[in-house]
MOPAC internal coordinates of N, CA, C and O (Angstrom, degrees):
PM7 1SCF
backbone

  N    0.0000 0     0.00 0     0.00 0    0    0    0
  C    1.4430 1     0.00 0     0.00 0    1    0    0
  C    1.5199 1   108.19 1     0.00 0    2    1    0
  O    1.2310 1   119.36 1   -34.75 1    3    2    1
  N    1.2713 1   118.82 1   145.25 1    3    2    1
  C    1.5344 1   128.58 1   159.91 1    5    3    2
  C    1.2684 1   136.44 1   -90.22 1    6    5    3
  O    1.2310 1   117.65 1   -53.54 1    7    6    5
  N    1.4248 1   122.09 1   126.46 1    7    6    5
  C    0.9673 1    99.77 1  -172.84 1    9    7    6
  C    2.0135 1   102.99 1  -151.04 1   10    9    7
  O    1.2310 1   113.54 1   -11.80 1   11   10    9
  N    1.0824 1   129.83 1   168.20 1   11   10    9
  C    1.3734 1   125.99 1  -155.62 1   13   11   10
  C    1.7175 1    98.68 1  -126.73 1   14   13   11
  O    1.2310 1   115.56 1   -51.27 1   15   14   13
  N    1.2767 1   126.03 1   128.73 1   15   14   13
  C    1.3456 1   140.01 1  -155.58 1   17   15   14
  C    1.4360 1    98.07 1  -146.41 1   18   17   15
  O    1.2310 1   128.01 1   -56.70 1   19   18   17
  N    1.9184 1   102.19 1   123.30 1   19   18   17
  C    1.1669 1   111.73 1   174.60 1   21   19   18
  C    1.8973 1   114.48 1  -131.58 1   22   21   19
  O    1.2310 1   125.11 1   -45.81 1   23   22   21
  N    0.9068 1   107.79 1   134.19 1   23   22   21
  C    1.8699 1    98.48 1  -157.17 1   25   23   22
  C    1.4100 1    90.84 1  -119.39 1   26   25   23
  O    1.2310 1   125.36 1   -37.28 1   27   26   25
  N    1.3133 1   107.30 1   142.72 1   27   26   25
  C    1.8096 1   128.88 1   170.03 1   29   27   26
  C    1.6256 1   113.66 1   -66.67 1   30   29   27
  O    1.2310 1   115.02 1   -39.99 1   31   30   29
  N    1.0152 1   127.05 1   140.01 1   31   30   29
  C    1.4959 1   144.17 1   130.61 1   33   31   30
  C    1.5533 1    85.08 1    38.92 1   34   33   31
  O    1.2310 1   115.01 1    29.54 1   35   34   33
  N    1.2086 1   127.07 1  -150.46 1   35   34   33
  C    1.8118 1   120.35 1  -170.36 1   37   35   34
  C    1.2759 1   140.45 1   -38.61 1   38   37   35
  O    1.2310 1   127.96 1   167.39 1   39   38   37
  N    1.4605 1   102.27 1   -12.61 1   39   38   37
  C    1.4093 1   104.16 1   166.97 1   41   39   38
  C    1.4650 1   119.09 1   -73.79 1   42   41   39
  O    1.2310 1   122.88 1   162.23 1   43   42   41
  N    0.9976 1   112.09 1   -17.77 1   43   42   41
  C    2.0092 1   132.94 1   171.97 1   45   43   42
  C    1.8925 1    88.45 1   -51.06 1   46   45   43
  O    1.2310 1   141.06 1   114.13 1   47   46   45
  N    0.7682 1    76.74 1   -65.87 1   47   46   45
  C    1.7844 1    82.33 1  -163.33 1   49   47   46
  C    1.7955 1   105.89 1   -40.04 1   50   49   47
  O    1.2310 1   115.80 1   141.54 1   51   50   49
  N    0.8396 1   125.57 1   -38.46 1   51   50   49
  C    1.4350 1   114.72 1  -165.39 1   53   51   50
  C    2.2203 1   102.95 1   -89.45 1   54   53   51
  O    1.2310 1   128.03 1  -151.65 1   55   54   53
  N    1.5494 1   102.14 1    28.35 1   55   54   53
  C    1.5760 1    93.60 1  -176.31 1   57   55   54
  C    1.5505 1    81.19 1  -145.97 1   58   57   55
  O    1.2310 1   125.01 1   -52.41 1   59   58   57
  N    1.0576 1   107.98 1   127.59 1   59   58   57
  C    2.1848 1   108.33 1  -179.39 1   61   59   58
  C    1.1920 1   112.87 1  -105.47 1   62   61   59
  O    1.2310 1   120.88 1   -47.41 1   63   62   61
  N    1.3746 1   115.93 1   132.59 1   63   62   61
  C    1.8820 1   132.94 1  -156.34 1   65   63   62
  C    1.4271 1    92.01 1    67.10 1   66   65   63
  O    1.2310 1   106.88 1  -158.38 1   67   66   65
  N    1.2474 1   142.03 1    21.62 1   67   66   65
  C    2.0106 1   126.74 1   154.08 1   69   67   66
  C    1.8173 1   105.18 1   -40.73 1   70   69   67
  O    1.2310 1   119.44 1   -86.23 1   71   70   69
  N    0.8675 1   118.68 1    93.77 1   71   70   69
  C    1.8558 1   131.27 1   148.03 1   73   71   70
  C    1.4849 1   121.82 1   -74.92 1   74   73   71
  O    1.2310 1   132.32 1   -82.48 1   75   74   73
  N    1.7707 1    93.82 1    97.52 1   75   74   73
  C    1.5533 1   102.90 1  -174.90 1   77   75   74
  C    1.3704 1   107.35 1   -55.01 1   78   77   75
  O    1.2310 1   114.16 1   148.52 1   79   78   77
  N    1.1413 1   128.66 1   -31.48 1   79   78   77
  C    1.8323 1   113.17 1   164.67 1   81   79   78
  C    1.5838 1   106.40 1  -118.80 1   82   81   79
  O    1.2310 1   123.43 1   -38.54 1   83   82   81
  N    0.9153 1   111.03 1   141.46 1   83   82   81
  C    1.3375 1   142.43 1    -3.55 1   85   83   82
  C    1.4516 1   101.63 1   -58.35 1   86   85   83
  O    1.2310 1   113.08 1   107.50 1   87   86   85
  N    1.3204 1   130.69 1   -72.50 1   87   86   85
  C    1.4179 1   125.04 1  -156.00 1   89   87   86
  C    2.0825 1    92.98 1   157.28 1   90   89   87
  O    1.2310 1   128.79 1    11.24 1   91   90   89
  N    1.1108 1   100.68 1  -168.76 1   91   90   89
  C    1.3806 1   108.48 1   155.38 1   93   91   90
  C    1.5848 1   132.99 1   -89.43 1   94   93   91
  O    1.2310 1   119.46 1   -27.28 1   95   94   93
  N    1.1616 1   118.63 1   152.72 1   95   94   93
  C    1.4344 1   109.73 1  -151.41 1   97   95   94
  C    1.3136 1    87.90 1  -138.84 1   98   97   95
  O    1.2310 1   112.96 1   -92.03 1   99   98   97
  N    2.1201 1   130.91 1    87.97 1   99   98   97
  C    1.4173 1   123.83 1   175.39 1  101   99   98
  C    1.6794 1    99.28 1  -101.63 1  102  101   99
  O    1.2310 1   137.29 1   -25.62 1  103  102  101
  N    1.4032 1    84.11 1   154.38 1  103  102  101
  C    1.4167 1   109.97 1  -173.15 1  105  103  102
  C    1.8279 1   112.20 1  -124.49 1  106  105  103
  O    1.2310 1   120.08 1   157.09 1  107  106  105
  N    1.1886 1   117.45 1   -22.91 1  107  106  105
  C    1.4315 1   130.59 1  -168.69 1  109  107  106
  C    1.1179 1   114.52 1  -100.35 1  110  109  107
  O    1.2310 1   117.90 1  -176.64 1  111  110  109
  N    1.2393 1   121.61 1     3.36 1  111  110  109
  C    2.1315 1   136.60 1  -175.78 1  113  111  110
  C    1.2678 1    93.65 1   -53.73 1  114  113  111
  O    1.2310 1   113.25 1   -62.63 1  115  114  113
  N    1.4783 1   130.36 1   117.37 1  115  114  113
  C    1.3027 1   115.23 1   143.79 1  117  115  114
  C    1.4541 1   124.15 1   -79.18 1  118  117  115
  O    1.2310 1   125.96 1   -21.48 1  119  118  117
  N    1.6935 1   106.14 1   158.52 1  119  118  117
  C    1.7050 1   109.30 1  -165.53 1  121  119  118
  C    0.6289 1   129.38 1  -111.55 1  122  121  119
  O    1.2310 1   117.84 1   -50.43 1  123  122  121
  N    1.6773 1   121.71 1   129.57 1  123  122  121
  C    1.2305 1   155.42 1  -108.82 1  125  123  122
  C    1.4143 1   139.34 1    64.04 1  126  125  123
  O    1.2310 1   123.80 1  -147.12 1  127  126  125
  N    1.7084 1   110.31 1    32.88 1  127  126  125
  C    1.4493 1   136.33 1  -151.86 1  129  127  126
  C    1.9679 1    81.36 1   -85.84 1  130  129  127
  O    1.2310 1   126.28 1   -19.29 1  131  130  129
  N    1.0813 1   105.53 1   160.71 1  131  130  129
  C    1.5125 1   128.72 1   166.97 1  133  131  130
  C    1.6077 1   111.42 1   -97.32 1  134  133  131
  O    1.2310 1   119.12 1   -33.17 1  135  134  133
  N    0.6575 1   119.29 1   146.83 1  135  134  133
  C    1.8963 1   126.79 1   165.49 1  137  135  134
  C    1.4982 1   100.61 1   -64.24 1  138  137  135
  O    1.2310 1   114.50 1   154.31 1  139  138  137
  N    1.3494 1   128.03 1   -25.69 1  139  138  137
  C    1.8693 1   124.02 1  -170.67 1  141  139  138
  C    1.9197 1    85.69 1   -69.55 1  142  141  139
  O    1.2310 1   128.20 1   127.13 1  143  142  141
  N    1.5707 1   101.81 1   -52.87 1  143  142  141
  C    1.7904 1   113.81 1  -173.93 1  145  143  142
  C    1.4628 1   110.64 1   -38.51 1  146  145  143
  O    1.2310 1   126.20 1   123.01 1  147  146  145
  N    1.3966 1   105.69 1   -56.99 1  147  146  145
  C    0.8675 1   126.75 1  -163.24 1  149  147  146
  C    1.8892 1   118.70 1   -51.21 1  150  149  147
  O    1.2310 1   136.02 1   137.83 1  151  150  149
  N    1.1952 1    86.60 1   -42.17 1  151  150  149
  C    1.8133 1   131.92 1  -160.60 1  153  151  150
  C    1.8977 1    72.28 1   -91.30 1  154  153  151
  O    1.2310 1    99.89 1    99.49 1  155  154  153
  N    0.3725 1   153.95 1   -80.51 1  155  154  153
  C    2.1805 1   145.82 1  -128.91 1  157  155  154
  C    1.6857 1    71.65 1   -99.87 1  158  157  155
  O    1.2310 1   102.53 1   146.17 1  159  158  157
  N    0.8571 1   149.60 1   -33.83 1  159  158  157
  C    1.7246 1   119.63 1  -165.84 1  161  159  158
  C    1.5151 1   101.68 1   -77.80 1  162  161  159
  O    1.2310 1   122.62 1   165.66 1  163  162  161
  N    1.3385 1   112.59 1   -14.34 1  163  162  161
  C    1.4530 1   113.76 1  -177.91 1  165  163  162
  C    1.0600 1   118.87 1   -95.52 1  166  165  163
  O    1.2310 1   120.17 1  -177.79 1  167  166  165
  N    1.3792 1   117.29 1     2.21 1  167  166  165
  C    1.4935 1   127.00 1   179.85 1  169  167  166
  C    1.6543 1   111.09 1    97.11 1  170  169  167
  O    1.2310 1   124.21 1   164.99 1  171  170  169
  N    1.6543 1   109.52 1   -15.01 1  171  170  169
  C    1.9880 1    79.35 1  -156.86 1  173  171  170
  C    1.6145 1    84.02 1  -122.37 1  174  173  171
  O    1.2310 1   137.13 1   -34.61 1  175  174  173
  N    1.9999 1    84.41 1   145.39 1  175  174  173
  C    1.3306 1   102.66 1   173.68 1  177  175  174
  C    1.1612 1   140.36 1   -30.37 1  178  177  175
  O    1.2310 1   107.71 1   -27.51 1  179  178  177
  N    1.1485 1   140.54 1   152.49 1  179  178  177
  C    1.9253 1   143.10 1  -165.69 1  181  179  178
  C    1.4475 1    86.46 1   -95.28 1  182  181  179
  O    1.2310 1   109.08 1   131.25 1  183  182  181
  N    1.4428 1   138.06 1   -48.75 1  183  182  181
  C    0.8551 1   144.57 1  -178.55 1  185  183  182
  C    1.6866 1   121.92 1   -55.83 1  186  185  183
  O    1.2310 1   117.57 1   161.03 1  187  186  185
  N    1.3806 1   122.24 1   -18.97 1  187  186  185
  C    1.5871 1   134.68 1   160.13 1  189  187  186
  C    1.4488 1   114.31 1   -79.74 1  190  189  187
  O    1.2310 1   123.78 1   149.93 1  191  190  189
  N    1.5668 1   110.36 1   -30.07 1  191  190  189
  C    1.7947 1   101.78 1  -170.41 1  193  191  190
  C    1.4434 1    90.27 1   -77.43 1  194  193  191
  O    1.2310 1   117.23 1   -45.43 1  195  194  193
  N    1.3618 1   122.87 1   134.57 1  195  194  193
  C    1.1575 1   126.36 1   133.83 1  197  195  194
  C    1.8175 1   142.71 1  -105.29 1  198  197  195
  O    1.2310 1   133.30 1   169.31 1  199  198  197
  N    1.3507 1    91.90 1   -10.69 1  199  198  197
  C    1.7776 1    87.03 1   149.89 1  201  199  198
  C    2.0567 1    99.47 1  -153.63 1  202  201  199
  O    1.2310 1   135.98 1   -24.84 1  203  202  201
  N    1.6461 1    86.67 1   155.16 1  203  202  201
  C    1.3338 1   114.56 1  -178.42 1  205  203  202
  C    1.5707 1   112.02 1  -106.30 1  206  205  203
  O    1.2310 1   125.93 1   -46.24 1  207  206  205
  N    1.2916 1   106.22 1   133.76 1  207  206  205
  C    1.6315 1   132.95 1   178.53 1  209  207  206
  C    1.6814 1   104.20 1  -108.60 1  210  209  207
  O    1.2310 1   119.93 1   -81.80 1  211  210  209
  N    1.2835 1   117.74 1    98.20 1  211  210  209
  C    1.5874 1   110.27 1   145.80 1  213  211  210
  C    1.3025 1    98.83 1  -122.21 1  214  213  211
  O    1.2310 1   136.18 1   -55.02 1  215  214  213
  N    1.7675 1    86.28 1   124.98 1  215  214  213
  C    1.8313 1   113.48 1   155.35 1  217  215  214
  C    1.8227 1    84.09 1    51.16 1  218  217  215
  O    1.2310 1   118.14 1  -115.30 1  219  218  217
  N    1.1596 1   121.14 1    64.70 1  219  218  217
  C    1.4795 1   150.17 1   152.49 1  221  219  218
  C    1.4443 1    96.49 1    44.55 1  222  221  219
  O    1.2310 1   111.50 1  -134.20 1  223  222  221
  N    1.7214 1   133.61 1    45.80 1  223  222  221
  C    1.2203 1   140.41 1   154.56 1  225  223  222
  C    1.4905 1   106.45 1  -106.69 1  226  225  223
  O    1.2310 1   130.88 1   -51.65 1  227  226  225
  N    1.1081 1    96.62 1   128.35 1  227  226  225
  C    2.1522 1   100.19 1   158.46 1  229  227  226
  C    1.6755 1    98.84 1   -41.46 1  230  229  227
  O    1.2310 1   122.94 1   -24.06 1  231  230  229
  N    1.5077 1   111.97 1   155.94 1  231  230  229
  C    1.4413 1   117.64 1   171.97 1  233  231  230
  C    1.7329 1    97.93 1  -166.53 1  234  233  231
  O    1.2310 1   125.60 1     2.84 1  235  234  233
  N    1.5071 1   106.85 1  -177.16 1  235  234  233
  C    1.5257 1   117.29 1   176.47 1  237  235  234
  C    1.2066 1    99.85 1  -102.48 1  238  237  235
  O    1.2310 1   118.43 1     1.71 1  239  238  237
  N    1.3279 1   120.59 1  -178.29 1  239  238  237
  C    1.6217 1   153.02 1   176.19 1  241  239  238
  C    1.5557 1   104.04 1   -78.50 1  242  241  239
  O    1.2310 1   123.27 1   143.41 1  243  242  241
  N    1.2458 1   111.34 1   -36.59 1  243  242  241
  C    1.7405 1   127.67 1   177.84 1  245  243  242
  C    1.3524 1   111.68 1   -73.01 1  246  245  243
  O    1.2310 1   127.43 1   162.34 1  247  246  245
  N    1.3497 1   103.30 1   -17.66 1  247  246  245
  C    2.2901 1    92.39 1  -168.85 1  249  247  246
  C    1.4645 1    96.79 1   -89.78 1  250  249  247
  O    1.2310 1   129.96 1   -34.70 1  251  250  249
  N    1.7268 1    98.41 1   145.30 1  251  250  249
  C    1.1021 1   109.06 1   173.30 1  253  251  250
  C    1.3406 1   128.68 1   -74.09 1  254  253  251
  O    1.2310 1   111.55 1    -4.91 1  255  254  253
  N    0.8593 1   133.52 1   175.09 1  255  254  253
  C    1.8335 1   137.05 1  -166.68 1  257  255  254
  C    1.9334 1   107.89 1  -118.29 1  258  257  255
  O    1.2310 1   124.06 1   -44.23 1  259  258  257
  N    1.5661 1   109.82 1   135.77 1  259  258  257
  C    1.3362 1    86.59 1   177.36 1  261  259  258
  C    1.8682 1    91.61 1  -122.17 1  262  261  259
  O    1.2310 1   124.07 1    17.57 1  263  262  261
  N    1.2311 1   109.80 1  -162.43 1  263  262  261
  C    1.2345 1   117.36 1  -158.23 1  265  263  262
  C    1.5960 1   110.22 1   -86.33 1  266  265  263
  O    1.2310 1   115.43 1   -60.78 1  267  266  265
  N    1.0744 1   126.28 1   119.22 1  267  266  265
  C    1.6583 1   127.32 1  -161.27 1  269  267  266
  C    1.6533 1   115.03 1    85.95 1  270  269  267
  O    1.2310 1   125.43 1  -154.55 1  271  270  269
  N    1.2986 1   107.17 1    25.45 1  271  270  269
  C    1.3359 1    99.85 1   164.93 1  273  271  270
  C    1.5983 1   121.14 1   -94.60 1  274  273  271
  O    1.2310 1   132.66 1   -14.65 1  275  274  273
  N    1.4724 1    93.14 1   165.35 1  275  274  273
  C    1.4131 1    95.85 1   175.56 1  277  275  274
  C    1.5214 1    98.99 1  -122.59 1  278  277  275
  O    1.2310 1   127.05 1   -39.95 1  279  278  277
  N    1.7189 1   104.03 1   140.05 1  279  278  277
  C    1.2532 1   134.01 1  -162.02 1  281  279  278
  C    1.5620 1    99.53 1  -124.68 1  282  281  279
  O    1.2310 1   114.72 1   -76.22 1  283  282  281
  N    1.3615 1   127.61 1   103.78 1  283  282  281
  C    1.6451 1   125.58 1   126.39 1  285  283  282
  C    1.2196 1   121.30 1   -98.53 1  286  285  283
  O    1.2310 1   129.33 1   -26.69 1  287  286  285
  N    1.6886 1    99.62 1   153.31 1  287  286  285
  C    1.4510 1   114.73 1   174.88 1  289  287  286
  C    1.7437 1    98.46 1  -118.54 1  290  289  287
  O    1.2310 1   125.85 1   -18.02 1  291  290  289
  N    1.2569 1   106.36 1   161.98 1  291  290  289
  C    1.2779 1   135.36 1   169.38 1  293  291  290
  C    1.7550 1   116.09 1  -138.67 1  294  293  291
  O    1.2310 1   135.97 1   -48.40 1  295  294  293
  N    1.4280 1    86.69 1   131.60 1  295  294  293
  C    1.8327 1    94.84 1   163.78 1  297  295  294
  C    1.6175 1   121.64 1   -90.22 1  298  297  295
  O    1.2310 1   116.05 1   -13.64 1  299  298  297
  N    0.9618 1   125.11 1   166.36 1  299  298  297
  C    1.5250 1   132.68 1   168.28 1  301  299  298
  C    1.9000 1    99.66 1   -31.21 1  302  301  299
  O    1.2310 1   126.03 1   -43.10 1  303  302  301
  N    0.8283 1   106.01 1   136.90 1  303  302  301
  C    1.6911 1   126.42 1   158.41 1  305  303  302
  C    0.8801 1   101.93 1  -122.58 1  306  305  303
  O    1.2310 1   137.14 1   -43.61 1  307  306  305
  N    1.3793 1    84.40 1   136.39 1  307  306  305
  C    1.9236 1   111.93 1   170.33 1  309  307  306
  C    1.3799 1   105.44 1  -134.25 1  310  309  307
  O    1.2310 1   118.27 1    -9.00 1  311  310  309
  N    1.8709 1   120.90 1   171.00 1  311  310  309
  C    1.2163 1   119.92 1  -163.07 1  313  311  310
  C    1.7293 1    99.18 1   179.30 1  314  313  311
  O    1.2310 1   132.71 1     7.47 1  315  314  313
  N    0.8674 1    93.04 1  -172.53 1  315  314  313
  C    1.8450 1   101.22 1  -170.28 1  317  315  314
  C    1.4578 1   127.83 1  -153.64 1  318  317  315
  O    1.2310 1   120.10 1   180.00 1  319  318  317

């Protein structure tokens, strides 16, 4: 399955050459993958995402992914 992955501010860091545009471009997802799957095949902790974007809805770490989605992650924000 395909699917297009775009990661926030530190989550960049844990994928090397990550190009915020386009984004990431997977092709090898098997289907019925989770966003947690998704998220550990890329290396970065479940424990850093704190909110999930499919196809520009809030979601969990648990929902599955279908083919042509679009996937952002976000880490904790902070501010002052």
């Amino acid at each position: 399955m395909h699917l297009l992955v775009k990661l926030s501010t530190t989550l960049r860091d844990h994928v090397p050459d990550y190009q915020p545009n386009p984004g990431l471009e997977l092709s090898d997802i098997p289907e019925e993958s989770t966003v947690a799957q998704v998220a550990a095949g890329l290396n970065i902790p479940a424990e850093e995402i704190k909110i999930v974007m499919i196809n520009g809805r809030q979601c969990a770490l648990e929902d599955v992914l279908r083919d042509g989605d679009r996937l952002a992650l976000f880490p904790a924000v902070g501010g002052g």
